[in-house]
C-alpha positions in Angstrom: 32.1 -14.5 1.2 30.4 -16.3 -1.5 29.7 -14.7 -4.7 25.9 -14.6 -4.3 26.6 -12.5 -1.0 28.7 -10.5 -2.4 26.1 -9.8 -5.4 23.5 -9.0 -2.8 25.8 -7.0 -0.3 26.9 -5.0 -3.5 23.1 -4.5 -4.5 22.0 -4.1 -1.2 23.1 -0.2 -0.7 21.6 1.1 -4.0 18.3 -0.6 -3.6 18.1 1.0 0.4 18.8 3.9 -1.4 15.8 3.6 -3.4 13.8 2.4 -0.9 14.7 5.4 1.2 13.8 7.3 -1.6 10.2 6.0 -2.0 9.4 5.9 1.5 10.7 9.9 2.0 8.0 10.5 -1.2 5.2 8.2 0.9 5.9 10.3 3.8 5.9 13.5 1.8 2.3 12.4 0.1 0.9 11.7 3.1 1.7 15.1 4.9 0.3 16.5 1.4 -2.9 14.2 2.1 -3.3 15.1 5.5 -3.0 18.8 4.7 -5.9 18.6 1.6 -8.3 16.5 4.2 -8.3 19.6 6.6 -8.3 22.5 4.0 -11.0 21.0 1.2 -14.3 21.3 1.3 -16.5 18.0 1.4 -13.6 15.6 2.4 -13.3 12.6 1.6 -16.6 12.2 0.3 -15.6 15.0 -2.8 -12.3 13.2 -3.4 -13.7 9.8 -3.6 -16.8 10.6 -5.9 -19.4 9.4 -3.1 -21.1 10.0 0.2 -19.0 8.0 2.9 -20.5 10.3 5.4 -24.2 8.6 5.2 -23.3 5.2 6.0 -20.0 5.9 8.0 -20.1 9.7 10.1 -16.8 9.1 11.5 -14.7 8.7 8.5 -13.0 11.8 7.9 -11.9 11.7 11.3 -10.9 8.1 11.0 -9.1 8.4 7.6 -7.2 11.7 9.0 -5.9 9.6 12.1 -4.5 6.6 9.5 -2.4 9.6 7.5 -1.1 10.4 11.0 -0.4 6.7 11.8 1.1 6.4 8.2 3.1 9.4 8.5 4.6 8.1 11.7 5.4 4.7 10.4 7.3 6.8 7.7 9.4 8.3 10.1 9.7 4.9 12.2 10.5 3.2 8.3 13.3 6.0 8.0 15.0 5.5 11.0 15.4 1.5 10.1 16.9 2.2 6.6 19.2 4.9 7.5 20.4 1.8 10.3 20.4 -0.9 7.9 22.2 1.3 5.4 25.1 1.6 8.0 25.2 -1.5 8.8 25.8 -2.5 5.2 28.5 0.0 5.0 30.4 -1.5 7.7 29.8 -4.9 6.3 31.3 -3.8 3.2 34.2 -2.3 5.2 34.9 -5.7 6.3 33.7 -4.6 10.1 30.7 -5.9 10.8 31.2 -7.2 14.4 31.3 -3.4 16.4 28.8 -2.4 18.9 27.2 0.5 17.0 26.2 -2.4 14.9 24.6 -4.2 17.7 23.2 -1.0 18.8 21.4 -0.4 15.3 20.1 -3.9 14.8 18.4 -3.5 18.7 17.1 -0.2 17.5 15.8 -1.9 14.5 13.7 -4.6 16.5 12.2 -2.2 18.6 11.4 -0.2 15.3 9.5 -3.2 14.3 7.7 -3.5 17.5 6.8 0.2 17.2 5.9 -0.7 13.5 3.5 -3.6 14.6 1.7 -1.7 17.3 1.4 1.3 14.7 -0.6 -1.5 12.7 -2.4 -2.6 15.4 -3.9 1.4 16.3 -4.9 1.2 12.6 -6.7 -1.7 13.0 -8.6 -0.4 16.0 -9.0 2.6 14.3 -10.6 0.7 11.6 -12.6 -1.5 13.9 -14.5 1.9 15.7 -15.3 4.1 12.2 -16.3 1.3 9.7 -16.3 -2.3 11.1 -17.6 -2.1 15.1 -16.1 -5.3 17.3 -13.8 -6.5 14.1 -10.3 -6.3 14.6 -7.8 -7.4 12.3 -6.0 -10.9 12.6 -3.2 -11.3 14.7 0.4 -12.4 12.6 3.4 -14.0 14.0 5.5 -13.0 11.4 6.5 -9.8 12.2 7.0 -11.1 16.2 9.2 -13.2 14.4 11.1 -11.0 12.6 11.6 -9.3 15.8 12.5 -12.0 17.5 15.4 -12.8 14.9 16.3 -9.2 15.3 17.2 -9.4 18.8 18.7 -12.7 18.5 20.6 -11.0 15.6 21.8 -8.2 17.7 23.0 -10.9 20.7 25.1 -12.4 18.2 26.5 -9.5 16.6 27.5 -8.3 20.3 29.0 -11.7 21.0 31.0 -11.4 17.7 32.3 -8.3 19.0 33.4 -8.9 22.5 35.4 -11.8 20.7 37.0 -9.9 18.4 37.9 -7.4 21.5 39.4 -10.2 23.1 41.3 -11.0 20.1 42.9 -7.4 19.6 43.7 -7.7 23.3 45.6 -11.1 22.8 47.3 -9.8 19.8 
C-alpha cells in the first residue's frame, strides 16, 4: 500500500466516526423538529416570522412529511457508515477480500438506491405543496455511484472466491 493510502485508510475511521456522529445529531434534530411542528401553535408560519399558509395551505403538511423523509434517510445514512466503518476495519486488518465485505458493499448500493428514491419523494413532495408540475432534475451521479457499488461488490466477491481457492491449494 502506498503511503497516500495508508494516510487516508488511517484517517478514514476517525472522520466516519465523526460523520456518524453528525448524522446521529441531524437525525436527533429532526425528530426534535418534527415533534415542535405538531405540538406549537402557528407552525411553521410562527417559527419562520411569516405567513406561508396564505400563499401555500399545504405547507405544514408538506414540511412535516420532508422531516419524516429526512429522518429516514438518517437512518438509511446510519446503516451505510456503520458498513463502511467495517469495511475499513477489515481493510486495516489486512482482510479485505471476505464475503461479509461483499455483503456490506451490496447493502450499501441498495442504501443509495433507497437514498435516491428518498430524494426523489422529496421532490414530489415539493412539486404538489409549493411548485405544481415541477419536479426536480434528474442526476446520473448517484446511479453512478451505485453502479460502481455493485461493480465494487462483484469484485470484492471475486477477490474472495480466489483467495478461497488459494487456502484450499495451500
Amino acid at each position: 500500500m502506498n503511503r497516500t493510502a495508508s494516510r487516508a485508510l488511517a484517517a478514514a475511521r476517525p472522520v466516519i466516526q465523526g460523520l456518524t456522529l453528525l448524522n446521529l445529531l441531524y437525525g436527533l434534530s429532526l425528530i426534535a423538529l418534527l415533534c415542535f411542528s405538531v405540538f406549537m401553535n402557528g407552525w411553521p408560519e410562527r417559527a419562520l416570522g411569516f405567513d406561508l399558509l396564505a400563499k401555500y395551505p399545504q405547507a405544514p403538511w408538506g414540511l412535516r412529511a420532508i422531516v419524516i423523509v429526512g429522518i429516514a434517510g438518517a437512518a438509511i445514512v446510519h446503516t451505510v457508515l456503520r458498513r463502511l466503518l467495517a469495511i475499513v476495519d477489515s481493510v486495516r486488518g489486512g482482510d479485505p477480500f471476505v464475503l461479509d465485505n461483499v455483503r456490506r458493499l451490496t447493502l450499501i448500493a441498495w442504501s443509495v438506491v433507497a437514498l435516491e428514491v428518498l430524494r426523489v419523494i422529496v421532490a414530489l413532495i415539493a412539486a404538489a405543496v409549493w411548485e405544481p408540475g415541477r419536479i426536480d432534475g434528474f442526476s446520473f451521479t448517484p446511479w453512478l455511484a451505485v453502479l460502481l457499488l455493485f461493480v465494487l461488490s462483484g469484485v470484492f466477491a471475486h477477490g474472495a472466491r480466489m483467495r478461497a481457492d488459494l487456502e484450499g491449494t495451500v
